[in-house]
N, C-alpha and C positions, 0 to 999 in steps of 0.2 A: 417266634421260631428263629433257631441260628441261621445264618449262610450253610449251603450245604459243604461238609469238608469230603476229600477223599478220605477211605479207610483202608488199611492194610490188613486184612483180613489172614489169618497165621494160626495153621495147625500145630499143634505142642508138643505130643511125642513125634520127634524127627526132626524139628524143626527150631525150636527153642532149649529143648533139653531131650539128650540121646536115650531114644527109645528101647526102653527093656521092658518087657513085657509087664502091664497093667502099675504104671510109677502110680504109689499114690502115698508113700512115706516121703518127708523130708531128706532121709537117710540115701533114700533110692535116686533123687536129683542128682543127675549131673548133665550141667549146662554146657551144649553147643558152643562148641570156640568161637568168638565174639557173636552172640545170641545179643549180650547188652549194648555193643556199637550198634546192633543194626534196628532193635528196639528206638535207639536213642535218637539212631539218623533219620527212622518215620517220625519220632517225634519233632525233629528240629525243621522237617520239611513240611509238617502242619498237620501230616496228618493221623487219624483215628487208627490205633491200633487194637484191632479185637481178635482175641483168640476165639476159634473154634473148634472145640475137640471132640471128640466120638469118647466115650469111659465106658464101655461096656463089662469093665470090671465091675461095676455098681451093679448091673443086673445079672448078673453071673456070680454076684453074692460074695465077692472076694475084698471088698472093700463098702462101705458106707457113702454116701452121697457127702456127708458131712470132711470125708477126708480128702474130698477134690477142691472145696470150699477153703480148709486149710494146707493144700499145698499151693492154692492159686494166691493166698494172703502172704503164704511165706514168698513164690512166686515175686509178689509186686515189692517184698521188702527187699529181696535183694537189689531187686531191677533199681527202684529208688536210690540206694544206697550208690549206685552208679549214676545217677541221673539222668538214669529212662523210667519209664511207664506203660505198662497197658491199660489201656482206656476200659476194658470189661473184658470180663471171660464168660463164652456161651459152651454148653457141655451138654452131649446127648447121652443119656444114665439106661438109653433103652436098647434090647437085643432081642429080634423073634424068637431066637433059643433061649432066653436068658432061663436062669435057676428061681429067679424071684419074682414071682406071679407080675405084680402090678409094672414090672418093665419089661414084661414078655408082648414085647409089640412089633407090632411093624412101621414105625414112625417116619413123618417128613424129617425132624431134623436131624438123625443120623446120615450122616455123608456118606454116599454121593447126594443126600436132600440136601436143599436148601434150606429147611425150617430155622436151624442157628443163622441165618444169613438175613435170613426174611426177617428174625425178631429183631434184630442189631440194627435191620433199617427202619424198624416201627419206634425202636428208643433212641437213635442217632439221626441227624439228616446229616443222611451221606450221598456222595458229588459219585454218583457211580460209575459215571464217565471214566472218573481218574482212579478211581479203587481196581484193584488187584488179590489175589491170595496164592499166599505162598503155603507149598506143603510135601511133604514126601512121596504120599503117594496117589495114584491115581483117581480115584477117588475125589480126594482135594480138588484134582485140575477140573473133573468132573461138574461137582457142584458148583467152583467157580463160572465154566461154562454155562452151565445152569440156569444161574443169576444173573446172568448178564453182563459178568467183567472176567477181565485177565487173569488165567493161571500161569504158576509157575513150580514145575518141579522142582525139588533141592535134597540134591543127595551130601548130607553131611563127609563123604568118604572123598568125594570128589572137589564140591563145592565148598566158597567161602561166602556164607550167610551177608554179611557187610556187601559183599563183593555183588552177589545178587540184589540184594535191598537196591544197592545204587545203578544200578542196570534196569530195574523197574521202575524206580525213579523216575531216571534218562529218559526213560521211552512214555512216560506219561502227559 
């Protein structure tokens, strides 16, 4: 087994790319002003960047499972193309109201759960001391609390994404 790293743990509508309700075309991205610096800057400070998103558009029947899968691939070409990465993407597909039986649930991993947090640390060893999660809304700070590491708010209208990343950083 590796040395444990810290992870930056990152909700995606809001935080990576500006949330309009249910993104799940190519068409639809559009990326947070420096989303790719602050990608780059957990990567050059070591550590594991994993997204966590809630898509309850999947269970509300408005998109397929298969088009989170392919925004999350288009997602890491661009990131690449810059030379950042994200280390995985964890996605909860289930809603208690949803439209489509088999994700009409009440599930750990939709946030405020930790279940995406819980899996990420069954397939990563992660240093959770030094791990954090950034995300827009409540919730996010929520589940981070949750798990046992540091939340942070980040209002794209206010904040600069980089600017936070290294402020979490600092303080790790």
């Amino acid at each position: 087994m590796t040395a444990p790293r810290p992870a930056a743990f990152l909700d995606r509508d809001g935080v990576l790319n500006v949330d309009r309700d249910y993104v799940h075309r190519i068409e639809q991205l559009e990326w947070i002003e420096g989303a790719a610096d602050a990608v780059k800057l957990l990567n050059d400070a070591g550590y594991l960047v994993i997204v966590v998103t809630n898509q309850s558009g999947v269970a509300r029947g408005y998109y397929e499972e298969s088009a989170v899968g392919i925004l999350h691939a288009h997602m890491q070409d661009w990131l690449a193309a810059r030379g950042a990465r994200i280390d995985a993407f964890y996605y909860c597909p289930h809603h208690p109201e949803a439209t489509i039986a088999r994700f009409a649930i009440t599930c750990a991993c939709r946030k405020p759960g930790i279940g995406m947090l819980e899996q990420a640390a069954a397939d990563w060893s992660i240093d959770r001391a030094r791990s954090f999660m950034i995300g827009d809304k409540d919730i996010d700070v929520a589940a981070a609390t949750a798990f046992g590491i540091r939340g942070a708010r980040f209002d794209a209208a206010t904040d600069s994404l980089p600017a936070l990343v290294r402020r979490m950083l600092a303080s790790s």
